[in-house]
C-alpha positions as CSV (number, residue, x, y, z in Angstrom):
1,X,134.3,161.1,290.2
2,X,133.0,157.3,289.1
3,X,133.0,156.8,285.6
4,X,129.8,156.4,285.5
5,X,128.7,159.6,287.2
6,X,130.9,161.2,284.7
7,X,129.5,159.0,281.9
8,X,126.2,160.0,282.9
9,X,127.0,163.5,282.7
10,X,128.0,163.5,279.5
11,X,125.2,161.4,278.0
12,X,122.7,164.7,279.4
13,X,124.8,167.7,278.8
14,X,127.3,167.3,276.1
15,X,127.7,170.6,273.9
16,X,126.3,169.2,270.9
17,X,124.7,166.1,271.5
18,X,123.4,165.7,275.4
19,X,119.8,164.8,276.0
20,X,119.3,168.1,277.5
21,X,121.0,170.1,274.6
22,X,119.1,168.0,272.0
23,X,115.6,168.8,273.5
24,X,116.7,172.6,273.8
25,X,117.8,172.5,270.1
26,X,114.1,171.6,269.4
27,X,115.6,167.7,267.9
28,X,113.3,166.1,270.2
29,X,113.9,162.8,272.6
30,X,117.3,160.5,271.5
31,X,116.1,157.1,272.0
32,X,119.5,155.8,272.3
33,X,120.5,158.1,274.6
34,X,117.6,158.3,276.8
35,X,118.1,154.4,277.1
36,X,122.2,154.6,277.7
37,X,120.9,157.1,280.5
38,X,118.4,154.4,281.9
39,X,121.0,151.9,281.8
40,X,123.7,153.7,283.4
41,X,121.5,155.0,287.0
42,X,120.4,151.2,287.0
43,X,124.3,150.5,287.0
44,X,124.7,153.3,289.7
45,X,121.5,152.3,291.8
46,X,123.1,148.7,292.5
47,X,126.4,150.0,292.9
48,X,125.3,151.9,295.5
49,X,122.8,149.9,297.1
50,X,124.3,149.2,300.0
51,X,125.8,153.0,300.6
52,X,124.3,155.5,302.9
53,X,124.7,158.2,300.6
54,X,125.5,159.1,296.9
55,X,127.8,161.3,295.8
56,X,127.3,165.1,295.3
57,X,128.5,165.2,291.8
58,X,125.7,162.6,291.0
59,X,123.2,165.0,292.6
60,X,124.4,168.5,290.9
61,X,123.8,166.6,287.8
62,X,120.4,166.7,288.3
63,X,119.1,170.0,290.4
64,X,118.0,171.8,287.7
65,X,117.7,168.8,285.0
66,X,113.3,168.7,285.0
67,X,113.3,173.1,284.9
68,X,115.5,172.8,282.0
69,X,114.0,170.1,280.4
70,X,110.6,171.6,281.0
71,X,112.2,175.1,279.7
72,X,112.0,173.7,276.1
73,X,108.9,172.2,275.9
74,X,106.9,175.1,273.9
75,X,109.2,173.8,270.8
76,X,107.1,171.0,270.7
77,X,103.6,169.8,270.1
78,X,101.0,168.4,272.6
79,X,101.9,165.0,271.5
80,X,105.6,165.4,271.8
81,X,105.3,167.4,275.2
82,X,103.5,164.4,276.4
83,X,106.2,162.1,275.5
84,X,109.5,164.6,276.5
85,X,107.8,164.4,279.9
86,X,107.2,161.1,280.1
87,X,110.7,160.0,279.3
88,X,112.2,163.0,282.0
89,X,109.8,161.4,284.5
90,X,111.6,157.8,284.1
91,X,114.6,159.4,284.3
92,X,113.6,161.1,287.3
93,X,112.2,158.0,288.7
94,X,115.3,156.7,288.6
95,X,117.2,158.8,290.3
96,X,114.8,159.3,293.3
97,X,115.0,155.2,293.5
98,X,119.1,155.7,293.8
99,X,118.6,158.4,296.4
100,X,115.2,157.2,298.8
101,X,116.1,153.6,298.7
């Protein structure tokens, strides 16, 4: 698996600390995180600009990122609902620019 893929990986789901886990522990958007994330599928979207397809483990990383995301939402006010979707959407973005592209 690339580094990065792996790297990525981690940055979402790790046990106590992952983007995902944070939001699900009701600790709200990592800033740092969400920008190392950011950073890391730009990385991956001009490494693999000129390939015809992405890898698989990039892709199981995110088939059920925006449902569990989304699952924790009612933790959260309006306001902060708002923002949590605003920041999986970039994410999102992202990755749909790696994979259509």
């Amino acid at each position: 698996m690339d580094n990065n893929v792996k790297d990525l990986e981690n940055l979402l789901y790790d046990d106590k600390s992952g983007f995902e886990i944070v939001l699900r522990m009701g600790q709200g958007i990592d800033e740092k995180k969400f920008i190392e994330i950011c950073n890391i599928l730009l990385v991956l979207k001009d490494n693999w600009s000129e390939c015809s397809h992405v890898p698989k483990e990039f892709m199981q990383i995110f088939l059920e990122f925006r449902e569990s995301c989304e699952n924790s939402l009612t933790l959260y006010d309006e306001d902060e609902q708002i923002r949590i979707l605003q920041h999986i959407d970039k994410i999102l973005d992202l990755v749909n620019e790696i994979i259509c592209e």
